[in-house]
C-alpha positions in Angstrom: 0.0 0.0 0.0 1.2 3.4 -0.8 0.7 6.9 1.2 1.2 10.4 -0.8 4.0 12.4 0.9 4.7 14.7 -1.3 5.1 16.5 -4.6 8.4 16.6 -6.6 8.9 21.0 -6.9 12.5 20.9 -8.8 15.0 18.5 -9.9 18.8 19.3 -9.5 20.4 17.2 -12.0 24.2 17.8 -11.4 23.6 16.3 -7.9 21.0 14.1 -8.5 18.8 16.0 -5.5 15.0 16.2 -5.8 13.4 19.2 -3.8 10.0 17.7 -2.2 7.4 20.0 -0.4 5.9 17.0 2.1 2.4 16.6 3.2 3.7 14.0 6.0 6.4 12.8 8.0 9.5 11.1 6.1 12.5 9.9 7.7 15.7 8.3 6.5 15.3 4.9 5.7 11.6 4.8 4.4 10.9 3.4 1.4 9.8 5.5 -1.3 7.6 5.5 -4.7 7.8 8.2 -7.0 6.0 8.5 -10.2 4.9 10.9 -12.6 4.2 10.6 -16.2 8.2 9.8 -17.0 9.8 7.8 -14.0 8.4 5.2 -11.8 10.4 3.7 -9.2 11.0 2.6 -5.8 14.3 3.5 -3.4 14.9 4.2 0.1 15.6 7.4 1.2 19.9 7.4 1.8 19.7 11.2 2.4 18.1 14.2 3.3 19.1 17.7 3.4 16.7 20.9 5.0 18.5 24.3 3.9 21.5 22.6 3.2 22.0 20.8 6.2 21.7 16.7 6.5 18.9 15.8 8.7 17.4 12.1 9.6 13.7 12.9 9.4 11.2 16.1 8.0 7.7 16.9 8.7 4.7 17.7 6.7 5.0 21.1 5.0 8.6 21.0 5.1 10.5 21.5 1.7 13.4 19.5 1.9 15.7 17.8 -0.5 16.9 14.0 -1.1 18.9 12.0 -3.0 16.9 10.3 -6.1 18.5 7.7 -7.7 16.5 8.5 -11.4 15.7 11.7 -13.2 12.2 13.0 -11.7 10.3 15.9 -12.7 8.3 19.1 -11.5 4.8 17.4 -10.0 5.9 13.9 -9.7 3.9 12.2 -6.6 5.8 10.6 -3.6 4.5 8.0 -1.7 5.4 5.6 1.0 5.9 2.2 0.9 3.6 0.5 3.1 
């Protein structure tokens, strides 16, 4: 079962970083699923960054940034592996 976390807002390519606005809890280690109309896959969350600085876990309305392991794009879903 899936949860919606969160929506992609911006792609960093050089650093493979996607910028997520959440609409719940994430921590490092959760599973992940993000999809959109050109990328679908699942990864586990290896790191997370708020203003720049590494951090273990986010709350909802937090826009933070983490470490994608595909290209994702502008509107992409996130969801929680359950």
């Amino acid at each position: 079962m899936q949860t919606k976390i969160g929506t992609v807002t911006h792609y960093y390519p050089k650093i493979g970083v996607a910028a997520i606005v959440l609409k719940e809890h994430l921590a490092r280690g959760d599973c992940i699923h993000i999809h959109g109309p050109h990328e679908d896959f699942d990864q586990s969350v290896t790191s997370m960054e708020l203003e720049h600085t590494p951090i273990t876990e986010a709350d909802e309305g937090q826009d933070i940034g983490i470490k994608v392991i595909h290209r994702v794009h502008k509107g992409d879903v996130v969801c929680r592996e359950t």
